[in-house]
Gaussian input, Z-matrix of N, CA and C with variables (Angstrom, degrees):
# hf/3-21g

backbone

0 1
 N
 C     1     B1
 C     2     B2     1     A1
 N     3     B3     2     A2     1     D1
 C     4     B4     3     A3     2     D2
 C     5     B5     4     A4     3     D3
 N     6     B6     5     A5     4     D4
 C     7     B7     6     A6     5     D5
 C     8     B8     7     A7     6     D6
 N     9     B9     8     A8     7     D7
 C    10    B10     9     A9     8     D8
 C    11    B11    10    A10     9     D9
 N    12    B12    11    A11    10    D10
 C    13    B13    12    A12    11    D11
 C    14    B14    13    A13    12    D12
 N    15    B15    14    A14    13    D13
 C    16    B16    15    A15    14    D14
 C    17    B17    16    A16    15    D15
 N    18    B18    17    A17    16    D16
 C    19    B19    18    A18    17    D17
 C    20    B20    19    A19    18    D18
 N    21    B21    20    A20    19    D19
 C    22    B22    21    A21    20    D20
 C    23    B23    22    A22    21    D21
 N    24    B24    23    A23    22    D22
 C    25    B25    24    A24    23    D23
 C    26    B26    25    A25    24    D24
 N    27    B27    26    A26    25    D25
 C    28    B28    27    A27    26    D26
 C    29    B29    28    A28    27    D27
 N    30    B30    29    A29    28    D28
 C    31    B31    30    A30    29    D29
 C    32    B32    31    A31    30    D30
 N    33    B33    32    A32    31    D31
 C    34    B34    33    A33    32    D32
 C    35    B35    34    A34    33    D33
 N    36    B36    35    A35    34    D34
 C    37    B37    36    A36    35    D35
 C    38    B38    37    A37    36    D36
 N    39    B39    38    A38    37    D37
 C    40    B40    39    A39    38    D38
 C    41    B41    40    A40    39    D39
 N    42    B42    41    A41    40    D40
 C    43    B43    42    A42    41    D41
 C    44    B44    43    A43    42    D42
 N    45    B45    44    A44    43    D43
 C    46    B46    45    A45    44    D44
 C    47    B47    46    A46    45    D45
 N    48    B48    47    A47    46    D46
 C    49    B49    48    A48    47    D47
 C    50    B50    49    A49    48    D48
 N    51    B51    50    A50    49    D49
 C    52    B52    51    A51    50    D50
 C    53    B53    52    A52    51    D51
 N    54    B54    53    A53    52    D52
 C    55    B55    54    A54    53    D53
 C    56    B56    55    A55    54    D54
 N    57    B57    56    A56    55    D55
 C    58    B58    57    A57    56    D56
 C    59    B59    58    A58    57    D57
 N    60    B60    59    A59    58    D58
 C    61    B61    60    A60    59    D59
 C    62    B62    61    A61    60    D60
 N    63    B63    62    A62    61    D61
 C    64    B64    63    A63    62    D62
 C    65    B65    64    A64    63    D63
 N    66    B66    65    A65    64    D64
 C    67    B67    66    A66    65    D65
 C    68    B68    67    A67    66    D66
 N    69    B69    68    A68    67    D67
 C    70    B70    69    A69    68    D68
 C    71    B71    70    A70    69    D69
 N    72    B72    71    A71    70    D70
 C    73    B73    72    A72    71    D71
 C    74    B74    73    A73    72    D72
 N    75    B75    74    A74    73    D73
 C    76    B76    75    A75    74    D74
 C    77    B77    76    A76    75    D75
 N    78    B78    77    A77    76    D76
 C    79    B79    78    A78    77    D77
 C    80    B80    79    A79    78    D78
 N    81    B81    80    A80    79    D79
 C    82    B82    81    A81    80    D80
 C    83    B83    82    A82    81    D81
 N    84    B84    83    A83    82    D82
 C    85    B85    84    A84    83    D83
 C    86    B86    85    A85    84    D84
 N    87    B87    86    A86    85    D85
 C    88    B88    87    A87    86    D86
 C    89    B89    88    A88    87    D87
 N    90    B90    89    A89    88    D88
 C    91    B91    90    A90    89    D89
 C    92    B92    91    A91    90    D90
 N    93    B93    92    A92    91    D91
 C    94    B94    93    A93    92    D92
 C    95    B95    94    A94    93    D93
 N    96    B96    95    A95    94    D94
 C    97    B97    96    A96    95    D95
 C    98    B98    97    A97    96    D96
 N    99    B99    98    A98    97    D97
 C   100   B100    99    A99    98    D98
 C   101   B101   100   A100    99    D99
 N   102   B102   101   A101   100   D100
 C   103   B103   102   A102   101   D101
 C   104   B104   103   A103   102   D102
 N   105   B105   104   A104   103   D103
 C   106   B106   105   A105   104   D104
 C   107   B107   106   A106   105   D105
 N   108   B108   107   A107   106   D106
 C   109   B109   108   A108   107   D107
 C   110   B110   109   A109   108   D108
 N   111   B111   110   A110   109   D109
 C   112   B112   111   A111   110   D110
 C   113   B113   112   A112   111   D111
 N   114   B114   113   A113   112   D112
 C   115   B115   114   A114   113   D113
 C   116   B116   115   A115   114   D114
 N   117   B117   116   A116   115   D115
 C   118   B118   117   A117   116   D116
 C   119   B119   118   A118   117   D117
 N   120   B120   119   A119   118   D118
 C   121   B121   120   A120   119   D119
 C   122   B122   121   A121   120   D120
 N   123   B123   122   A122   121   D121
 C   124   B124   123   A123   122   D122
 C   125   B125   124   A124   123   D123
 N   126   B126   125   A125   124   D124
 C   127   B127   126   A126   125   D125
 C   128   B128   127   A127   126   D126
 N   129   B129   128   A128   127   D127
 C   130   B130   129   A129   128   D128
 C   131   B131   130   A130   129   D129
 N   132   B132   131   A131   130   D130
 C   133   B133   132   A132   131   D131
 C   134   B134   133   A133   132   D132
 N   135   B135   134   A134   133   D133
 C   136   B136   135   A135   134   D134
 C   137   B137   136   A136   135   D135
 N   138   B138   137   A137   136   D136
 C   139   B139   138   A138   137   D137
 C   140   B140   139   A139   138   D138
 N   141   B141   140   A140   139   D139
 C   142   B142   141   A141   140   D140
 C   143   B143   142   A142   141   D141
 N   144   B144   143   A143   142   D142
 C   145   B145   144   A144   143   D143
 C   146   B146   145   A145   144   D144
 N   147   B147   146   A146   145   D145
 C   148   B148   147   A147   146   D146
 C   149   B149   148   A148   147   D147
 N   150   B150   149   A149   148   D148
 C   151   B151   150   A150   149   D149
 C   152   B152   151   A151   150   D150
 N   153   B153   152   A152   151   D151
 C   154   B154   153   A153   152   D152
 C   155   B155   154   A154   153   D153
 N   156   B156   155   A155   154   D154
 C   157   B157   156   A156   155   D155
 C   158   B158   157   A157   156   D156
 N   159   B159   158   A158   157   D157
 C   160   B160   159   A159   158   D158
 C   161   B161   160   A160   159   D159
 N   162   B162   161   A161   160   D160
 C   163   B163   162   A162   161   D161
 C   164   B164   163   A163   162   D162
 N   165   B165   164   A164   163   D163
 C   166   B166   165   A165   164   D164
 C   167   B167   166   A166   165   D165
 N   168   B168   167   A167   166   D166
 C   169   B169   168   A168   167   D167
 C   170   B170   169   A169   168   D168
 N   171   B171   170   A170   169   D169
 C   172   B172   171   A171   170   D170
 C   173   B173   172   A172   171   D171
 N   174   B174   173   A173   172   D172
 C   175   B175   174   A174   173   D173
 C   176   B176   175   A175   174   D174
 N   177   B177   176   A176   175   D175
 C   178   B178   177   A177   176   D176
 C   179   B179   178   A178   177   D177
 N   180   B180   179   A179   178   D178
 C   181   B181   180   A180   179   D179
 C   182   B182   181   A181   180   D180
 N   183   B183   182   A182   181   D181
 C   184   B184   183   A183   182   D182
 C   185   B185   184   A184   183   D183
 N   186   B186   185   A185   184   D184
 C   187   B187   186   A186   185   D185
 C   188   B188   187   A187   186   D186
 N   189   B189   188   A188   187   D187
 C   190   B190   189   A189   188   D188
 C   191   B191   190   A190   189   D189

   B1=1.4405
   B2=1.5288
   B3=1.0409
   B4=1.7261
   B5=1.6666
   B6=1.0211
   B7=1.6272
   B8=1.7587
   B9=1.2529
   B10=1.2988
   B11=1.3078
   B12=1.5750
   B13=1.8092
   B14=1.2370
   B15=1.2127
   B16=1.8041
   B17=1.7600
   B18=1.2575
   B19=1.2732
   B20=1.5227
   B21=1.1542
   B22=1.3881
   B23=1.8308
   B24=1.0628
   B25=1.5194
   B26=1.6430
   B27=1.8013
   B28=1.0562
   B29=1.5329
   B30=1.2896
   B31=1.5247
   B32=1.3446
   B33=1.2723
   B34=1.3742
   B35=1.3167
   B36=1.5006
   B37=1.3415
   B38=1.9282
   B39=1.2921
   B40=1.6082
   B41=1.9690
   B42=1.0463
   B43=1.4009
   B44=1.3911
   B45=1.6158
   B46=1.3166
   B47=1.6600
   B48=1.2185
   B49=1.3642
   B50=1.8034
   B51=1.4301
   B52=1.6631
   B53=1.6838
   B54=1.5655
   B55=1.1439
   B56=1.4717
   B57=1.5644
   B58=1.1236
   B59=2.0549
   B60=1.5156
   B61=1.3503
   B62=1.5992
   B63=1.2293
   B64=1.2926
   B65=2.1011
   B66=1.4770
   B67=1.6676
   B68=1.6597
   B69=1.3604
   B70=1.0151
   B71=1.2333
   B72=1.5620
   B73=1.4716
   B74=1.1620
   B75=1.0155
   B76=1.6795
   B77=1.5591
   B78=1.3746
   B79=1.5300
   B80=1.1492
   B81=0.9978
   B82=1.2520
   B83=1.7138
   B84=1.6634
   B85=1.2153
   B86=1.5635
   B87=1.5467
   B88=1.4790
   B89=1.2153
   B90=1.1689
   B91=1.7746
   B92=1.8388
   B93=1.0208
   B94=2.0518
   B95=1.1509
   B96=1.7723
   B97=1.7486
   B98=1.5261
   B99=1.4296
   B100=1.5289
   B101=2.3064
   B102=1.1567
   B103=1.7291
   B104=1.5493
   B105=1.4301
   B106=1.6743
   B107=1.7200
   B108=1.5486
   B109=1.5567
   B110=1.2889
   B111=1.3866
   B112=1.4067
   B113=1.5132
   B114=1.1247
   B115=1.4402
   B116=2.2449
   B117=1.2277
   B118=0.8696
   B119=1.9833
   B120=1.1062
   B121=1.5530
   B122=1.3306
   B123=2.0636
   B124=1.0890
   B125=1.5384
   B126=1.5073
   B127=1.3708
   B128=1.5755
   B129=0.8820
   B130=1.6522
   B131=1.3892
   B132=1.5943
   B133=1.2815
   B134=2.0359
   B135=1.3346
   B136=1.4821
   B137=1.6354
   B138=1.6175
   B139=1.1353
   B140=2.1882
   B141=0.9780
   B142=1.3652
   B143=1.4933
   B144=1.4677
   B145=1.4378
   B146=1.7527
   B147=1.3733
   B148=1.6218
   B149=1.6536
   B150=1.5904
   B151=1.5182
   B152=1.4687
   B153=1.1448
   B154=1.4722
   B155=1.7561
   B156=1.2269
   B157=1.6008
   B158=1.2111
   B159=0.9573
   B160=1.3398
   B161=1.7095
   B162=1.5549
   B163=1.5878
   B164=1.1694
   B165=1.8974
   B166=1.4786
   B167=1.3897
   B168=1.3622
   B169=1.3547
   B170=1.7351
   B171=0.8943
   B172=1.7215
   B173=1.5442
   B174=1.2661
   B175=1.1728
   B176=1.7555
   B177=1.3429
   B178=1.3403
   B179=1.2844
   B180=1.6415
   B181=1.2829
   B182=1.4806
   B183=1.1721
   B184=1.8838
   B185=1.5024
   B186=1.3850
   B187=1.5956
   B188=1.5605
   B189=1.2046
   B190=1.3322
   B191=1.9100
   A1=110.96
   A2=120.52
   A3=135.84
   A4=117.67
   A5=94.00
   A6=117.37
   A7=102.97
   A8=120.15
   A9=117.61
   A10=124.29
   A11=98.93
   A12=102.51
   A13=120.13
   A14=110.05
   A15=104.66
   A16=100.83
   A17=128.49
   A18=138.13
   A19=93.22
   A20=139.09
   A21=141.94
   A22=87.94
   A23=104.43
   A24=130.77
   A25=103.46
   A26=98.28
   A27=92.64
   A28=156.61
   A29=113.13
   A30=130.81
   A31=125.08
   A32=124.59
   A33=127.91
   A34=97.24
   A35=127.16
   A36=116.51
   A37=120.97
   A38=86.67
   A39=87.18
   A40=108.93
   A41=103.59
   A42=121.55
   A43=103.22
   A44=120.56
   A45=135.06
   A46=136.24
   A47=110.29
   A48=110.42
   A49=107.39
   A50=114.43
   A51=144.10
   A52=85.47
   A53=115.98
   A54=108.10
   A55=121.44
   A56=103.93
   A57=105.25
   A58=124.28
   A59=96.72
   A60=107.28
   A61=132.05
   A62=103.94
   A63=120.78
   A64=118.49
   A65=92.06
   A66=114.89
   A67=64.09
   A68=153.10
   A69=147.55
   A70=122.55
   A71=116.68
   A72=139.17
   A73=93.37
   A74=161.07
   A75=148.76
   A76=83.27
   A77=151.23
   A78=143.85
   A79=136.61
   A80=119.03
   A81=110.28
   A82=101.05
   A83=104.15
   A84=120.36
   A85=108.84
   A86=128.50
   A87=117.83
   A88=95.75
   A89=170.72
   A90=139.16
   A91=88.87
   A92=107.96
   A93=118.15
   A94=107.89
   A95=106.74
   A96=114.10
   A97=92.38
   A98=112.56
   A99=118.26
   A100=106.07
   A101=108.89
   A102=101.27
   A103=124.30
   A104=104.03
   A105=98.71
   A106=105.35
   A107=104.86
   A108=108.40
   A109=97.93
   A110=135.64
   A111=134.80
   A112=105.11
   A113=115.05
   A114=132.23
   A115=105.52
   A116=105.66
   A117=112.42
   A118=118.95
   A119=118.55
   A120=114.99
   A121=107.92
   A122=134.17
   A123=129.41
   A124=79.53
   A125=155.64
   A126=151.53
   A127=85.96
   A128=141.29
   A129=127.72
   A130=96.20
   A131=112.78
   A132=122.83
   A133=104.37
   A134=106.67
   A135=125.06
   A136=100.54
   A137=131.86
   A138=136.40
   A139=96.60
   A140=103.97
   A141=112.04
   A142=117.05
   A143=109.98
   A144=103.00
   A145=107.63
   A146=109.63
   A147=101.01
   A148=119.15
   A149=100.54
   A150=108.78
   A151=109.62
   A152=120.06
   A153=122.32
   A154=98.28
   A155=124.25
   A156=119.83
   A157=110.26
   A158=146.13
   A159=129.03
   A160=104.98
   A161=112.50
   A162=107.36
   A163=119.98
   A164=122.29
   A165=115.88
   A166=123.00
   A167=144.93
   A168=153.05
   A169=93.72
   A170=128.15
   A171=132.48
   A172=106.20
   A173=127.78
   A174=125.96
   A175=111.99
   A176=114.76
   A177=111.65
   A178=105.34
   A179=135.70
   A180=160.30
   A181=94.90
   A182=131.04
   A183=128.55
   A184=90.41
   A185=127.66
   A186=119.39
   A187=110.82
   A188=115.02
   A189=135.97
   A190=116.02
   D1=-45.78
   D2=171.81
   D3=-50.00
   D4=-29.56
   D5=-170.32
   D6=-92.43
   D7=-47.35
   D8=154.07
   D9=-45.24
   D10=-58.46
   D11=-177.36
   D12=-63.93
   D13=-16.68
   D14=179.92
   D15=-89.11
   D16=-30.98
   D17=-174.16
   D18=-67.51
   D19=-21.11
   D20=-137.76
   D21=-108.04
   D22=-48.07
   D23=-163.78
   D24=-64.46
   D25=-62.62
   D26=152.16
   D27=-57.27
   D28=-23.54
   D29=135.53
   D30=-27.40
   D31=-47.01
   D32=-149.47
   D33=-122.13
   D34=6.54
   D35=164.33
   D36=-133.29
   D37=-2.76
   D38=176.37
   D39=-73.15
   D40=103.49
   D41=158.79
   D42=92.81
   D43=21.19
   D44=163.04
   D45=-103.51
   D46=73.17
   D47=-135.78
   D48=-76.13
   D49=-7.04
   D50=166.71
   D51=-53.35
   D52=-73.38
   D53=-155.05
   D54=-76.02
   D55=-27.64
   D56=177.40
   D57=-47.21
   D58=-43.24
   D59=164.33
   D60=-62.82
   D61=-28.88
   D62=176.23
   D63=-68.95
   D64=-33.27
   D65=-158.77
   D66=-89.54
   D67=-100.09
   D68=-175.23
   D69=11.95
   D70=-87.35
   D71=167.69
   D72=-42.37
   D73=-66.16
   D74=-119.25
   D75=-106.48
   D76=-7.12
   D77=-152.72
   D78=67.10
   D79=55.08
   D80=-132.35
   D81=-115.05
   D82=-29.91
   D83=-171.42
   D84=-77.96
   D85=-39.37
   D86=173.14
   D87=-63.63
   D88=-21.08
   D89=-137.29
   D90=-115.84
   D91=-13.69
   D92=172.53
   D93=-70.67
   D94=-47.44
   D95=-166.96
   D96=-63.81
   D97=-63.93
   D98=-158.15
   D99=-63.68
   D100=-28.94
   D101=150.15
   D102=-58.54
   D103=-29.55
   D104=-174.45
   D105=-56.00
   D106=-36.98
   D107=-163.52
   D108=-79.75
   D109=-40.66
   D110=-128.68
   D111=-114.93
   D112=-42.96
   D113=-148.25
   D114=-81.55
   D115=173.85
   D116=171.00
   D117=-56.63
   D118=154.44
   D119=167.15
   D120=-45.27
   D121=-53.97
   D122=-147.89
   D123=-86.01
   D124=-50.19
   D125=-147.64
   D126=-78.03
   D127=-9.08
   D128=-153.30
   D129=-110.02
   D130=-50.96
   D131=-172.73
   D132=-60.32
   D133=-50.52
   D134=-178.76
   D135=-55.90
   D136=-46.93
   D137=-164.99
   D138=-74.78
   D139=-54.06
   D140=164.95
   D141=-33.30
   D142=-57.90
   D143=-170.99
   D144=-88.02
   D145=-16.85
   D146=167.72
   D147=-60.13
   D148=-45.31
   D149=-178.27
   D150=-55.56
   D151=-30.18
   D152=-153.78
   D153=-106.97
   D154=-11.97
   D155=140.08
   D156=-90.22
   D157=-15.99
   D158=-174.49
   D159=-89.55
   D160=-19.96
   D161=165.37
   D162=-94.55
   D163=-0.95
   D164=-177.00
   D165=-67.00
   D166=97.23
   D167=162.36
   D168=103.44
   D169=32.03
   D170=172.71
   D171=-122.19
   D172=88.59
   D173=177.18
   D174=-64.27
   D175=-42.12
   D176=167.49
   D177=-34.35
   D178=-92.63
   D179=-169.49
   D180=-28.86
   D181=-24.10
   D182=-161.84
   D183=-94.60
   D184=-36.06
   D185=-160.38
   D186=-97.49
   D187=1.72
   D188=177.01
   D189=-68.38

């Protein structure tokens, strides 16, 4: 389920820069970090690529 939701996340922010701020504000970015460690390989890999749209051209999202 975790592995979805981060895939999901990632969905909703690659090349959306509205959401990207939004997924931000709401917290969205620690509960990704803390899957990178915890989570399955496929949730980890999925949490990886959300973080890494959710920091593309958003300097906010990078210092987080």
């Amino acid at each position: 389920m975790r592995a979805e939701a981060a895939g999901a996340v990632y969905c909703l922010a690659d090349g959306h820069e509205n959401n990207k701020t939004s997924i931000a504000s709401a917290g969205g970015i620690k509960p990704l970090i803390t899957l990178l460690g915890s989570g399955t390989a496929r949730a980890q890999e999925h949490a990886a690529n959300a973080l890494a749209s959710l920091s593309f051209g958003n300097v906010e999202n990078q210092v987080i």
